[in-house]
C-alpha positions in Angstrom: -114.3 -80.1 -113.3 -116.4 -76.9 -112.6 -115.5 -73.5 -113.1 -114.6 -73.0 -109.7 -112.8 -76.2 -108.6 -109.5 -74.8 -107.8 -111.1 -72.4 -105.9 -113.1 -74.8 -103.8 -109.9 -76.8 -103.5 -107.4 -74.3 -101.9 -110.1 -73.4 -99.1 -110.3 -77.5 -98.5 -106.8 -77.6 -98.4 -106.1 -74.7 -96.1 -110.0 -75.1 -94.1 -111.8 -77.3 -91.6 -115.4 -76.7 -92.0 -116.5 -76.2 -88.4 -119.4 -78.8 -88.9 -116.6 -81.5 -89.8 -114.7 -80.6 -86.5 -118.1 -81.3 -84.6 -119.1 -84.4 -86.3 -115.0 -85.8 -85.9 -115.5 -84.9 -82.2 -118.6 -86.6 -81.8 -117.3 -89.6 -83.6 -120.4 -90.6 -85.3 -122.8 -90.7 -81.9 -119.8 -92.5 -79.6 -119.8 -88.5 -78.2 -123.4 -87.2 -77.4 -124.0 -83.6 -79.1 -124.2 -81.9 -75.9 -121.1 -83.6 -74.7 -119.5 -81.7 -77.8 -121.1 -78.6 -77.0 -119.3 -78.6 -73.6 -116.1 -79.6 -74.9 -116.3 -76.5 -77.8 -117.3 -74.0 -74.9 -115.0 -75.2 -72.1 -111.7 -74.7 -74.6 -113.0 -71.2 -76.1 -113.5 -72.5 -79.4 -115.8 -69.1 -80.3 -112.5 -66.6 -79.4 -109.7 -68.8 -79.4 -109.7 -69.6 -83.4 -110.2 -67.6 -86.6 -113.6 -68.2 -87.9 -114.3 -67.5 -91.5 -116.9 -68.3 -94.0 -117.8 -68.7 -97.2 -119.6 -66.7 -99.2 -122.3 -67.8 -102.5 -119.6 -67.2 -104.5 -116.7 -69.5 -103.1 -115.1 -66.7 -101.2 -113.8 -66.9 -98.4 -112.9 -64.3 -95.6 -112.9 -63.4 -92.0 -115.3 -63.0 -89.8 -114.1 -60.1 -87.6 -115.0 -59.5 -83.8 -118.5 -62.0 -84.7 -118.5 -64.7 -81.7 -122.5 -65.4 -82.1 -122.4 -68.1 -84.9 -119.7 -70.4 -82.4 -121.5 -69.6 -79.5 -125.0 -69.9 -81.2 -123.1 -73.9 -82.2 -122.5 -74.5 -78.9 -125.9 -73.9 -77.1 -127.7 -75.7 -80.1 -125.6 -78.7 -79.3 -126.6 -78.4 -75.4 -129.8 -78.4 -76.0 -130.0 -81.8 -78.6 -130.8 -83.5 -75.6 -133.9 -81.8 -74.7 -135.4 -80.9 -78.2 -134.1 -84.2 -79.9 -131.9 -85.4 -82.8 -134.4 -83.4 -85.0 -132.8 -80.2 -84.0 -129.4 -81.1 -85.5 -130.1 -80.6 -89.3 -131.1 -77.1 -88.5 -127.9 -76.7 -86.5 -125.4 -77.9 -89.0 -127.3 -75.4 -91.6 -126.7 -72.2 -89.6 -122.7 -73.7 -89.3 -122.4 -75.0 -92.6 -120.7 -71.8 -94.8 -118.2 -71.9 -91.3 -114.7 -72.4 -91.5 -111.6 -73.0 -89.5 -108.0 -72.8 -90.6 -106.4 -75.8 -90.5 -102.4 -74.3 -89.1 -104.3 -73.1 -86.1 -106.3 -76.1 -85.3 -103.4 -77.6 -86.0 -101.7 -75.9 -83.6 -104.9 -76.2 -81.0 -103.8 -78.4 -78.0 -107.2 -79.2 -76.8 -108.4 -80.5 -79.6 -105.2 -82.2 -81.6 -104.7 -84.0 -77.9 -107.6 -85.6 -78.4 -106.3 -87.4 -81.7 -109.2 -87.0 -84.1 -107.4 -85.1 -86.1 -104.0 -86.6 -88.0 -101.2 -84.3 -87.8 -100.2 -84.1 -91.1 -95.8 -85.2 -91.9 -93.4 -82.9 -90.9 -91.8 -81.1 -94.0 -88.1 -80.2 -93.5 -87.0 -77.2 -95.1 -84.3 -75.1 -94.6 -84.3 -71.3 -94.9 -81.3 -71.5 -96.9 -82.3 -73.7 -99.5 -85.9 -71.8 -100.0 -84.1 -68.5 -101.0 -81.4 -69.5 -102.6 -82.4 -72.7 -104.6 -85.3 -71.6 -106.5 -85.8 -69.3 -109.4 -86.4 -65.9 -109.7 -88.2 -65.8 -113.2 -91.5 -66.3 -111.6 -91.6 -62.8 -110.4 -91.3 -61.4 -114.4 -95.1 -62.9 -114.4 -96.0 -61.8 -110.7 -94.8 -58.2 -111.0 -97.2 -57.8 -113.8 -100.3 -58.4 -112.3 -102.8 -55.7 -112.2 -103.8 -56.9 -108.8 -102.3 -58.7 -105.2 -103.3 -61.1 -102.6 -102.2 -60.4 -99.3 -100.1 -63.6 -100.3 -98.7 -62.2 -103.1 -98.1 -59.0 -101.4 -96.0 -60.7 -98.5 -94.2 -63.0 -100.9 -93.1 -59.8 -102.9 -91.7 -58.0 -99.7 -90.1 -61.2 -98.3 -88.8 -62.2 -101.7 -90.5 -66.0 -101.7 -92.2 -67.4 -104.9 -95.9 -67.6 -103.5 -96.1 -70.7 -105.2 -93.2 -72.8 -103.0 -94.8 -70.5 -100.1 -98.3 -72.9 -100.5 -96.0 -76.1 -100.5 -95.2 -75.4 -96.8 -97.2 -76.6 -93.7 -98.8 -73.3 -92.4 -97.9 -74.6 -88.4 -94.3 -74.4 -89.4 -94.3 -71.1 -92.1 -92.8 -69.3 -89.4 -89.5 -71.3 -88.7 -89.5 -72.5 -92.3 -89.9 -68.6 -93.7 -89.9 -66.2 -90.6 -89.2 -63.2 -93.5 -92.6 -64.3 -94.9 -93.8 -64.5 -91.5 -93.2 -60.9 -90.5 -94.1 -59.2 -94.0 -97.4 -61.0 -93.5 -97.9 -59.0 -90.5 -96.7 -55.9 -92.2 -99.2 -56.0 -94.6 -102.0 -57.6 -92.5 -101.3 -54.6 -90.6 -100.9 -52.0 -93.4 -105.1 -52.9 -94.2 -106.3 -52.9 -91.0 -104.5 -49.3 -90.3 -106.7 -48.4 -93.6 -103.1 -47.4 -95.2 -103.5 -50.3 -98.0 -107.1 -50.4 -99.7 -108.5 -54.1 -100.3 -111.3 -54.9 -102.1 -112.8 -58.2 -102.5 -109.3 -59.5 -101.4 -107.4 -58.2 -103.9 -105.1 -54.8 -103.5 -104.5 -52.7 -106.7 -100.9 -53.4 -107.9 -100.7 -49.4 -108.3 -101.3 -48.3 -104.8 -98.8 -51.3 -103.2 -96.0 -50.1 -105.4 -96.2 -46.4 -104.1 -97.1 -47.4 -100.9 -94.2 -49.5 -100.1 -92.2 -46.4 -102.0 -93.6 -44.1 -99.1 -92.4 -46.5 -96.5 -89.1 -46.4 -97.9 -89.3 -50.2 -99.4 -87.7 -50.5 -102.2 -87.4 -53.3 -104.3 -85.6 -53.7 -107.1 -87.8 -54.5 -110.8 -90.6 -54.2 -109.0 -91.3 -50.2 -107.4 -87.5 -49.3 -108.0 -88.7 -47.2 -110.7 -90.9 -45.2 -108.4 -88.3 -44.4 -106.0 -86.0 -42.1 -108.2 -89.2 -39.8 -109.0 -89.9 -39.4 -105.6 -86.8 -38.4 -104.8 -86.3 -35.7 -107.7 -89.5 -34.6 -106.5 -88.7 -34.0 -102.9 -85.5 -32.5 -104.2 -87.2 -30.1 -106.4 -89.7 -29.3 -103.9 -86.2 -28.7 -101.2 -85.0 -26.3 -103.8 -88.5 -24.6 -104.2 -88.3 -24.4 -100.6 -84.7 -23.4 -100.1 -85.6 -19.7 -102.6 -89.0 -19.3 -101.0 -86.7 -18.9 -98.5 -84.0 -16.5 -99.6 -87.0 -14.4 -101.6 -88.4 -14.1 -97.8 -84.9 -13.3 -96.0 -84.4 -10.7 -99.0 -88.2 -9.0 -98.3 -86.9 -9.3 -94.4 -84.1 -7.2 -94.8 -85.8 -4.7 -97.3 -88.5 -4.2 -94.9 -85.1 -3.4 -92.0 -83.8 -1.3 -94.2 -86.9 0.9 -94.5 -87.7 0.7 -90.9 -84.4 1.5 -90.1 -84.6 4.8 -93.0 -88.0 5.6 -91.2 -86.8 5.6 -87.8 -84.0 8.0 -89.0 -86.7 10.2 -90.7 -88.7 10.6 -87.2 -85.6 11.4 -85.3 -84.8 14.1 -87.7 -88.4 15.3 -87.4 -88.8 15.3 -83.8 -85.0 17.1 -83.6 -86.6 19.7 -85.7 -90.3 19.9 -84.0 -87.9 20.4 -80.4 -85.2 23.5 -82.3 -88.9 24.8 -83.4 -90.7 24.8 -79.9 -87.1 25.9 -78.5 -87.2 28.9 -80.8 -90.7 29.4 -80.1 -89.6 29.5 -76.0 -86.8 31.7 -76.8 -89.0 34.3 -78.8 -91.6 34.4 -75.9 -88.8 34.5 -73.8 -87.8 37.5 -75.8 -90.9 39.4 -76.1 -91.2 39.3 -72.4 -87.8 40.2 -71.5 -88.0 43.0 -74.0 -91.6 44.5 -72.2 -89.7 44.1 -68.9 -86.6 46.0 -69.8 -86.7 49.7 -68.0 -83.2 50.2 -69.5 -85.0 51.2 -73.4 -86.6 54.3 -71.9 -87.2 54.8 -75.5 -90.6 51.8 -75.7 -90.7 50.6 -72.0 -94.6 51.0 -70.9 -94.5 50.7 -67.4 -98.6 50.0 -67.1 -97.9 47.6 -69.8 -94.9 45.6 -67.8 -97.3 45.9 -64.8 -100.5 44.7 -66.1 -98.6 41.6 -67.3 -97.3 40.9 -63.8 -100.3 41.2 -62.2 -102.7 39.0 -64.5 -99.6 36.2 -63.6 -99.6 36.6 -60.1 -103.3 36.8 -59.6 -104.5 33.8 -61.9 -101.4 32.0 -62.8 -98.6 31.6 -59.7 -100.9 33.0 -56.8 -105.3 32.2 -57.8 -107.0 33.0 -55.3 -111.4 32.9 -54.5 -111.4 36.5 -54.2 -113.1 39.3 -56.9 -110.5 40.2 -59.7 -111.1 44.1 -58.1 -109.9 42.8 -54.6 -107.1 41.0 -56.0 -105.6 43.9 -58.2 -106.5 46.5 -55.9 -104.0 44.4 -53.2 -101.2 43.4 -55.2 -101.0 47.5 -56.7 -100.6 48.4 -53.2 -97.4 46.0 -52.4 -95.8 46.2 -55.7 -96.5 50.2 -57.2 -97.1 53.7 -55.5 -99.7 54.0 -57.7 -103.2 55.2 -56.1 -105.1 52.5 -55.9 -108.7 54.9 -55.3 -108.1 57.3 -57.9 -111.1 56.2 -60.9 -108.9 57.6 -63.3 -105.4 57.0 -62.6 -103.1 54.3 -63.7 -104.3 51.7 -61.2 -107.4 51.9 -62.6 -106.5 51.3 -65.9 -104.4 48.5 -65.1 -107.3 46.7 -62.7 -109.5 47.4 -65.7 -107.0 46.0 -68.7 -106.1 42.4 -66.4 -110.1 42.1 -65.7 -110.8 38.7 -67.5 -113.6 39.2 -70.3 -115.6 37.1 -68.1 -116.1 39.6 -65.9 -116.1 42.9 -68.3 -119.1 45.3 -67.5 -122.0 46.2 -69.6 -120.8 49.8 -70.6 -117.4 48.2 -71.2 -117.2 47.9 -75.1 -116.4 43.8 -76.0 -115.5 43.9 -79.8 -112.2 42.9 -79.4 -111.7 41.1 -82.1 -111.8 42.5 -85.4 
């Protein structure tokens, strides 16, 4: 027995080779080669199975979205006719690493109609006396292992000893074990998503216990273990959360509370910048009432009240385009019986004290400030 014997055996129990299906449909020349050809491209043979192949080292896997090698088949086989019998050793070396699964030709109309192929016996097992009859100490040995099949994988989720799983017809796994059935889709799905890493067929034991953890699949002596870590962690990282939290709510209100002191600082502040500019008004106010008042014959200054109310009227309530003389000379006449052409009198003076410093004269002396 060589080394790899088993291995050679489970893909001829499970595999057609695709040259054995063209040499059972040609039924050793009664069917010409062409004749075949037609019949493999008529029924879809390229799309409608699962090819696979074999690598150097007895592997076996799937050829994915890869219709040339069928297709390649089936116009070699056309064209026998034309090139001659010579062509078909080349042919059936290009095909020979090629493989079928047998459930699905099995389960292939056009070609099981045909009766080359022998159906093989019905098996009848019940549901019921798969799960319930058999042992469960084969999964002390299973759990172990360092790494999965995609068999061994579904037969862990669907709780089925993979080795009564092989027993079963794979054209009837689905009403014999539909469980199996729909975890094999779950994790034929889980790889292709990329969510579950396989590497030469196998999946690391590891990263299928956590990942069936993550998807909240639990079973029990096998990732059971996992699950109560996972959930102290997410409760510790819930409580980490939970006083980030509070410490944030608690820096929330400390920062309202020294808004709310800062806003009460600036309303105190402008309260006292208005009493200021109030008191600052009423102290003008003051100064200006106290020039104005004839009634304290003891400091009033006529010239001085009068100057005041002419520089207002002239450039502040009534500015006019007009020469500051003009202007002061006209508003002395309506509001004082002053003499308005006297050089030296007190409507002089008071022309001469409103004149802006614009306008001051050359002999006028203009160090006013100390």
């Amino acid at each position: 027995m060589g080394l790899l014997a088993k291995e050679r055996a489970l893909i001829q129990k499970n595999y057609f080779r695709v040259w054995d299906i063209v040499e059972m449909l040609s039924k050793d020349g009664y069917h010409s080669w062409d004749e075949v050809g037609k019949f493999l491209g008529h029924y879809d043979f390229d799309t409608e199975l699962t090819l696979y192949k074999q690598d150097a080292y007895c592997r076996i896997h799937e050829v994915h979205n890869d219709y040339l090698p069928i297709r390649k088949l089936i116009d070699g086989l056309n064209m026998v006719w034309l090139e001659g019998e010579e062509l078909i050793p080349k042919i059936k070396l290009d095909i020979i690493s090629y493989y079928w699964p047998k459930h699905e030709i099995y389960n292939f109309k056009p070609i099981m109609d045909l009766g080359v192929i022998e159906q093989p016996p019905t098996q009848v097992v019940t549901v019921q006396s798969v799960q319930e009859s058999r042992p469960d100490k084969y999964k002390f040995f299973l759990y172990k292992q360092p790494l999965f099949s995609i068999d061994d994988c579904t037969c862990i989720i669907s709780d089925y000893d993979p080795l009564e799983i092989q027993r079963y017809p794979g054209n009837e796994i689905d009403e014999i074990a539909p469980d199996y059935s729909r975890a094999y889709s779950f994790v034929n799905s889980s790889i292709e998503a990329g969510k579950l890493n396989i590497f030469n067929y196998k999946i690391d034991a590891d990263d299928f216990r956590n990942y069936l953890a993550s998807e909240n699949i639990i079973i029990a002596g096998f990732n059971d273990q996992i699950a109560e870590p996972l959930h102290t962690e997410s409760t510790k990282v819930h409580a980490e959360f939970k006083t980030t939290i509070a410490n944030l709510e608690l820096d929330l209100a400390i920062e309202k509370t020294t808004v709310q002191n800062l806003n009460e600082e600036v309303d105190h502040l402008k309260a006292e910048i208005a009493k200021l500019e109030a008191a600052q008004a009423v102290q003008q106010d003051c100064l200006l009432s106290q020039i104005f008042d004839e009634s304290t014959t003891e400091r009033y200054a006529p010239d001085l009240a009068l100057s005041i109310k002419l520089w207002e009227h002239i450039y502040i309530t009534h500015p006019k385009s007009d020469s500051h003389s003009n202007k002061a000379i006209k508003w002395l006449e309506n509001n004082t019986g002053y003499e308005v052409n006297k050089k030296t009198g007190s409507a002089s003076k008071i022309r001469e004290i409103t004149t802006p410093f614009l306008n001051w004269g050359n002999l006028r002396d203009k160090n006013y400030k100390k």
